[in-house]
N, C-alpha and C positions, 0 to 999 in steps of 0.2 A: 504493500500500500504506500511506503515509502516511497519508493518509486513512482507512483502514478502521480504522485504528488508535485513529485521532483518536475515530471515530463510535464504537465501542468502548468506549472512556475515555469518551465520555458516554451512553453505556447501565448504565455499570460492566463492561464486558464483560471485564475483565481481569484476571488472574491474579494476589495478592494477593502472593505473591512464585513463582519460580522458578529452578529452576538446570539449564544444560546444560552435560555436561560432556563430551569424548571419552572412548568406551569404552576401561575399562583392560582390556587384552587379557588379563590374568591373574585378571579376576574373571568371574563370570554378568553378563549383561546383566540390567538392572531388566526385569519382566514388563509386560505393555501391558495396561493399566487407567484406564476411564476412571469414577472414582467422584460418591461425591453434590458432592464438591466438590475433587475433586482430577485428576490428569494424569499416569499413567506411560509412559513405553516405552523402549525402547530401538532407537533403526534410523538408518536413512539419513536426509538431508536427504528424499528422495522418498516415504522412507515417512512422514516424518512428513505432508506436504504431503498424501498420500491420505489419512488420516487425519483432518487437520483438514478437509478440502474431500472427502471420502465418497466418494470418487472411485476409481477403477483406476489401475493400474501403466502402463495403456498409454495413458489418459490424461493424462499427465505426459509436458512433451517438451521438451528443450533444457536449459540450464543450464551448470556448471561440474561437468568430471570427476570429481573428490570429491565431489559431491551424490551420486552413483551409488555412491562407494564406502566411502568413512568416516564410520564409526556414534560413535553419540552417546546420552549418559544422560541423558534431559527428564525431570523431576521439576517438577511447576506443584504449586500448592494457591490454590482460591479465597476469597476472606475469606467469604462464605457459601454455602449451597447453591446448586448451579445442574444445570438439567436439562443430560444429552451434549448437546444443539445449542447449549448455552451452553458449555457445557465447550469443544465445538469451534470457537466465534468468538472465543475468548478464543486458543487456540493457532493460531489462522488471525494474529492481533495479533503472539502472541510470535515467530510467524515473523518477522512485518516487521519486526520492534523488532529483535529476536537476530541473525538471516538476511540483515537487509539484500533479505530477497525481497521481487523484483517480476516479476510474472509476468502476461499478458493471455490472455483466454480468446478462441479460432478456433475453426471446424470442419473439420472435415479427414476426408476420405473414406478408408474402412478398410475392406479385404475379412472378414469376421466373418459371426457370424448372429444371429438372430432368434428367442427362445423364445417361443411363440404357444401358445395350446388349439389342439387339434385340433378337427375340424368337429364332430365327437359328444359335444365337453365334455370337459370335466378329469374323471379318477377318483380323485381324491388323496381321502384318508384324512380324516377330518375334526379341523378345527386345532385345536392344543393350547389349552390355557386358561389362565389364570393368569400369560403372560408379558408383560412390560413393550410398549408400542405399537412400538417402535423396535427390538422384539428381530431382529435376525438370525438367531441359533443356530445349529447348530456341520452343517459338513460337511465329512467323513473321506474318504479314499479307500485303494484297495488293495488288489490280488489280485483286478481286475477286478471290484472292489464299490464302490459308492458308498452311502456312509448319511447321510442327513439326519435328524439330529434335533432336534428344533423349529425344523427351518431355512425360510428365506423364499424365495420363490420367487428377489431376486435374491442371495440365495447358493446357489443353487443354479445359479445362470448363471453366479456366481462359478466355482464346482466344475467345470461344463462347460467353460469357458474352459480351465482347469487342463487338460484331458484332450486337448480340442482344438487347444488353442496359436492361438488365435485369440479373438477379441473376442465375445461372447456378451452380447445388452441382451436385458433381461427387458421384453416386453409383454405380459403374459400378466392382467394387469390382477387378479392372483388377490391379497387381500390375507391377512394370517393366516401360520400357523408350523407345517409339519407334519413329521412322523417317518414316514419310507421306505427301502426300497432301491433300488437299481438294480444289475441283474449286468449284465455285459457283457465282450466278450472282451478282454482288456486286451493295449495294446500293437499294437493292429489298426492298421495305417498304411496299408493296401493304395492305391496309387493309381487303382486301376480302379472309374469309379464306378458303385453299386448304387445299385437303387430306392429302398434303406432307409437312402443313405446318400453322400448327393450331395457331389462335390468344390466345392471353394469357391477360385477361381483354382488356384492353385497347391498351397493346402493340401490336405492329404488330409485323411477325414472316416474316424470312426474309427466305420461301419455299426452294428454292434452298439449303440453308444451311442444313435441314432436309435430303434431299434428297442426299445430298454430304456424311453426316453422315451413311446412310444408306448404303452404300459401305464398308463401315468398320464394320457392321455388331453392330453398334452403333443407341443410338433414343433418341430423346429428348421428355420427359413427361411435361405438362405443367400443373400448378394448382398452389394454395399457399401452402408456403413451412415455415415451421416451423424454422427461422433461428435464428442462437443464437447471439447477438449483445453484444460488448464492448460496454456502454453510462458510457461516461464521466461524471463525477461528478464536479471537478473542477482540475484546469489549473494554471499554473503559467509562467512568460517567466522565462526563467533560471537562476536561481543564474550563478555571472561572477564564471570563473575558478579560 
């Protein structure tokens, strides 16, 4: 991590000053924003580490028990502009420097699935316009609805995950930002499995969801999936500012 830090510093990759503090339990947490040249959030050691490495929650494995629990107020500012993937090599640095993180990336096999096109093609909506190349965009859930607007195909794998409780990778190779629904019967756990709605080892699959996807000319594959994990090495709490 030393090293990343080092190559950092001679790109300029680094944050011109910042401060972390533990969250005071009496205030709001700072909101998560990542600007033309700044850094906010408030969370875990793990949320920050997905964050700066664009990663999932279950990609993230090992560490010290207070990474998992005690939240913290990251304020960065860059001395100039820089695009989010500079933003995020800069706070990939303030981990090592602040955190003391060192952490190697493994594969590790994980029952989950697989969003694919269906054999007839995608019927999605066609993409919005005007948003940045890197957008995301936002997906809601609730009362057995899911709405994506301007969202990317992988947050929408994000959302599925949420629903399934299981690891969900977007191959669907679809690039672009669109606005949809999905209804579906929420809270469906049945473990008997259907045609529209295969169990996955031990998880149950929640039918209806499959079937909603299928409308959009979407499918969820289900098997172990080869995924690449951040395991932590070791941790520190922050040196003060």
């Amino acid at each position: 991590m030393k090293l990343a830090i080092l190559l950092c510093a001679l790109l300029g990759q680094v944050f011109d000053v910042a401060s972390i503090k533990p969250t005071d339990p009496n205030r709001p947490g700072l909101p998560f924003r990542i600007g033309p040249d700044s850094f906010s959030m408030h969370g875990r050691l793990k949320d920050l580490i997905q964050q700066a490495y664009e990663v999932e929650d279950y990609q993230i494995a090992g560490g010290p028990a207070w990474a998992q629990t005690e939240r913290y107020d990251v304020q960065a500012k860059a001395a100039t502009a820089a695009s989010p993937h500079e933003i995020r090599a800069m706070l990939q640095a303030l981990l090592g420097e602040r955190f003391q993180l060192k952490m190697h990336r493994e594969t590790r096999a994980m029952t989950g699935y697989v969003l694919t096109v269906d054999r007839n093609g995608a019927k999605l909506p066609a993409p919005k316009a005007g948003l940045a190349p890197d957008a995301q965009g936002v997906i809601q859930m609730g009362g057995g609805e899911m709405w994506a607007r301007g969202a990317s195909m992988r947050n929408l794998a994000r959302g599925l995950r949420m629903e399934l409780g299981a690891p969900v990778v977007d191959e669907t190779k679809i690039a672009g930002n669109y606005d949809f629904k999905l209804q579906f019967e929420e809270g469906n756990r049945d473990l008997e499995e259907k045609p529209d709605g295969p169990r996955v080892g031990g998880i149950p699959a929640a039918g209806s969801v499959f079937t909603a996807l299928k409308e959009l000319g979407l499918r969820l594959e289900s098997g172990k999936l080869p995924i690449e994990v951040l395991a932590i090495d070791s941790a520190e709490r922050p040196s003060e500012n």
